[in-house]
N, C-alpha and C positions, 0 to 999 in steps of 0.2 A: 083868085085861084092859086093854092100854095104850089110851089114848083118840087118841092119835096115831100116827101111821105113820113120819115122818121129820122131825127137824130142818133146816134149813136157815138159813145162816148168811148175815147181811145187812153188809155193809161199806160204810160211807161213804164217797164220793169223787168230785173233780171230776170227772170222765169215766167212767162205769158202762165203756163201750165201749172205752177204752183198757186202763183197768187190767185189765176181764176177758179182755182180749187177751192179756196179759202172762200170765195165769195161766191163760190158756186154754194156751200155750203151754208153759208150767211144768209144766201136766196133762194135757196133750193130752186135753182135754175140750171137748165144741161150746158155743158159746157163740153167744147170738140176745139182741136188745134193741134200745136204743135210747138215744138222748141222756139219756134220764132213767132209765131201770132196763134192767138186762143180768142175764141168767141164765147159769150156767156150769155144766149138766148134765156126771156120768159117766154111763156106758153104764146102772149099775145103780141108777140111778135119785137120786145124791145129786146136792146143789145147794148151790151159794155164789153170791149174789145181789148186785150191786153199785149202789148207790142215788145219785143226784144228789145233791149237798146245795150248797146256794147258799153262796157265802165259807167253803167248804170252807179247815179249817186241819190239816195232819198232825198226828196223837200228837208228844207230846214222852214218850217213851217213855224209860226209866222211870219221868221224874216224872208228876206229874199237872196240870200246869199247864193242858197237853189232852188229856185221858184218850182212853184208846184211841175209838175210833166203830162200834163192831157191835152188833148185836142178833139174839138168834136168833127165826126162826118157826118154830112148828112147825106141820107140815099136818094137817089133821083132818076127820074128816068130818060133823061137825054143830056148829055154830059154840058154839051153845047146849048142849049137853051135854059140848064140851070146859072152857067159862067155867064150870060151875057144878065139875067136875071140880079144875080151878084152884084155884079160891076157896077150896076144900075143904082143899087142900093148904097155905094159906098167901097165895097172889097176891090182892090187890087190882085191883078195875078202874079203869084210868088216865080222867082227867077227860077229857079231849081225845082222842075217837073219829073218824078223819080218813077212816074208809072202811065198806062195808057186808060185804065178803067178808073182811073180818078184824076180829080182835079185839084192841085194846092191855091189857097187864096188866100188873104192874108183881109182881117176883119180892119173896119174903122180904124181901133187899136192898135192895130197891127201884128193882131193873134193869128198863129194858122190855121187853118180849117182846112177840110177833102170836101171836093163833091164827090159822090160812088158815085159807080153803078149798080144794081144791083145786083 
């Protein structure tokens, strides 16, 4: 039984509102937010989420001088039985917890991920 329902993928950058503009138009997908976070719904329910980030710097793609800027959330529906789920698997919980309706965790890797909520 999967513990989550849908990923949704988070991208960094100076204008949540411009760029999900661009890719609203690339997807013709609706897109609602604000100066600091912008959501970029399809009809059936996927999401790519565009996040503020202050002194925003582009990837230098393909080096990594500044590696790319996404991280995925995945939505769930109890914050506490996705996180123990997780940990289960491998992920560690990240030191610096910045909100109460999600969860930071840090992959195998040592990538960050959210669990939502919905």
């Amino acid at each position: 039984m999967a513990i989550a329902r849908f990923p949704s993928l988070v991208i960094d950058c100076p204008d949540p509102l411009a760029l999900g503009g661009f890719y609203r138009d690339l997807l013709e997908w609706e897109l609602k937010g604000d100066a600091d976070w912008a959501d970029l719904r399809a009809d059936y329910g996927q999401c790519i989420s565009f996040q503020q980030v202050a002194d925003y710097q582009p990837p230098r793609w393909p080096g990594q001088d500044v590696p790319q800027q996404m991280h995925l959330d995945v939505v769930v529906d109890d914050l506490d039985t996705a996180e123990a789920a997780a940990l289960g698997l491998g992920a560690t919980r990240a030191e610096h917890q910045p909100g109460t309706t999600f969860r930071v965790l840090l992959d195998p890797a040592g990538h960050p991920f959210c669990l939502c909520l919905t």
